[in-house]
C-alpha positions as CSV (number, residue, x, y, z in Angstrom):
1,X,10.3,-24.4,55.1
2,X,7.0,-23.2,53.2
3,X,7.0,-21.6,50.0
4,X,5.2,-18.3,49.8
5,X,4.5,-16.6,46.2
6,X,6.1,-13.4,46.0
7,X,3.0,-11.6,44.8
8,X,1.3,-13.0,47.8
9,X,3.2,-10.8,50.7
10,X,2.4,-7.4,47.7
11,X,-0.6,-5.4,47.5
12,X,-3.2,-4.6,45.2
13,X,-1.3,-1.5,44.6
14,X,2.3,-2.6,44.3
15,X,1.1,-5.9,42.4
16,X,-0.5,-3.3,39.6
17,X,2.9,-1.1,39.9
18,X,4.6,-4.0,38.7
19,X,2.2,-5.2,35.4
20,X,2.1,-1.8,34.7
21,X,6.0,-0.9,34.7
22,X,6.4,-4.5,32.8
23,X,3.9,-3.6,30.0
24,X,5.9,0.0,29.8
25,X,9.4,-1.7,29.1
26,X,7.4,-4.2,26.8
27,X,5.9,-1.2,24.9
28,X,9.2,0.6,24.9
29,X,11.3,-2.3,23.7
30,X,8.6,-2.7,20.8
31,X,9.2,1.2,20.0
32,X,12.8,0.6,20.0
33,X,13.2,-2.8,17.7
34,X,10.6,-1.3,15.2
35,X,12.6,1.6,14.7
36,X,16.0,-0.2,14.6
37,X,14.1,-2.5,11.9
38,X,12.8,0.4,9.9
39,X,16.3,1.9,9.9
40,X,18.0,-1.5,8.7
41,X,15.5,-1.3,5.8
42,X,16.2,2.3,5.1
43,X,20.1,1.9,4.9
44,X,19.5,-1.8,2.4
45,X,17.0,0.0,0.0
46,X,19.2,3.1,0.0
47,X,22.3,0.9,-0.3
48,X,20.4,-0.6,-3.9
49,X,19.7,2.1,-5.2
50,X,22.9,3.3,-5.6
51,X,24.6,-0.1,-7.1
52,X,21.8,0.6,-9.5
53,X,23.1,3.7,-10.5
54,X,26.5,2.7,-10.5
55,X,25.2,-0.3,-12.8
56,X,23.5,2.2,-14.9
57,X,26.7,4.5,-14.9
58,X,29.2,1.9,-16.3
59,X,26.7,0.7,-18.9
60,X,25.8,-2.3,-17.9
61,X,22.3,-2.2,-17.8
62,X,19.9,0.5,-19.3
63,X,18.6,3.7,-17.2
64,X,14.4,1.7,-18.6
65,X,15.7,-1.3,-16.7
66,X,17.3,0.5,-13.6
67,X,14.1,2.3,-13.3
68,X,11.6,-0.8,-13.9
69,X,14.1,-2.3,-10.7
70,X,13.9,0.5,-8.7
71,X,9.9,0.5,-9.2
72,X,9.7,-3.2,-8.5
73,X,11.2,-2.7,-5.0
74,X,9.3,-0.1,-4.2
75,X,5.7,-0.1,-1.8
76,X,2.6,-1.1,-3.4
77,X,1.6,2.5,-3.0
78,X,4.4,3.8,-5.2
79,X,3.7,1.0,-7.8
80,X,-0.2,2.1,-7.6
81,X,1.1,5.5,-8.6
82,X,3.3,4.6,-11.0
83,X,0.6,2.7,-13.0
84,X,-1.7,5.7,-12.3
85,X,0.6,8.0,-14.3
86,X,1.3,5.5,-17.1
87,X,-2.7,5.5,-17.0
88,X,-2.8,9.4,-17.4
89,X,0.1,9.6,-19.9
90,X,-0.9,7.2,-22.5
């Protein structure tokens, strides 16, 4: 009995067919688990921010400190602007 590849009895046509369709589902599955990943973060920032206001509500901590949290978790371009403005203001 004699092993033959499989890609050995295919064309050049059905062999590129194949690497193509594979590199769609790769592409797609990236799309997919990027956006599930974005959401996840979403839903935890989201989440914070309103234990923070809750935390702020009962009193326990100060609406200066709820907002210097809130700006420490925030993107580099929202601290960027944050500076900016304290910048403009003072």
């Amino acid at each position: 009995m004699s092993f033959q590849p499989l890609l050995a009895s295919a064309n050049d046509s059905e062999v590129l067919m194949v690497l193509f369709g594979g590199g769609i589902v790769v592409a797609v599955v990236a799309i997919i688990t990027e956006a599930v990943r974005k959401i996840a973060q979403t839903k935890s920032r989201e989440e914070t921010r309103r234990e923070i206001a809750a935390y702020v509500a009962e009193g326990t901590i100060s609406p200066d400190d709820a907002a210097k949290l809130l700006a420490a978790g925030g993107s580099i371009k929202e601290q960027l602007a944050n500076k900016l403005k304290d910048k403009l203001n003072a």
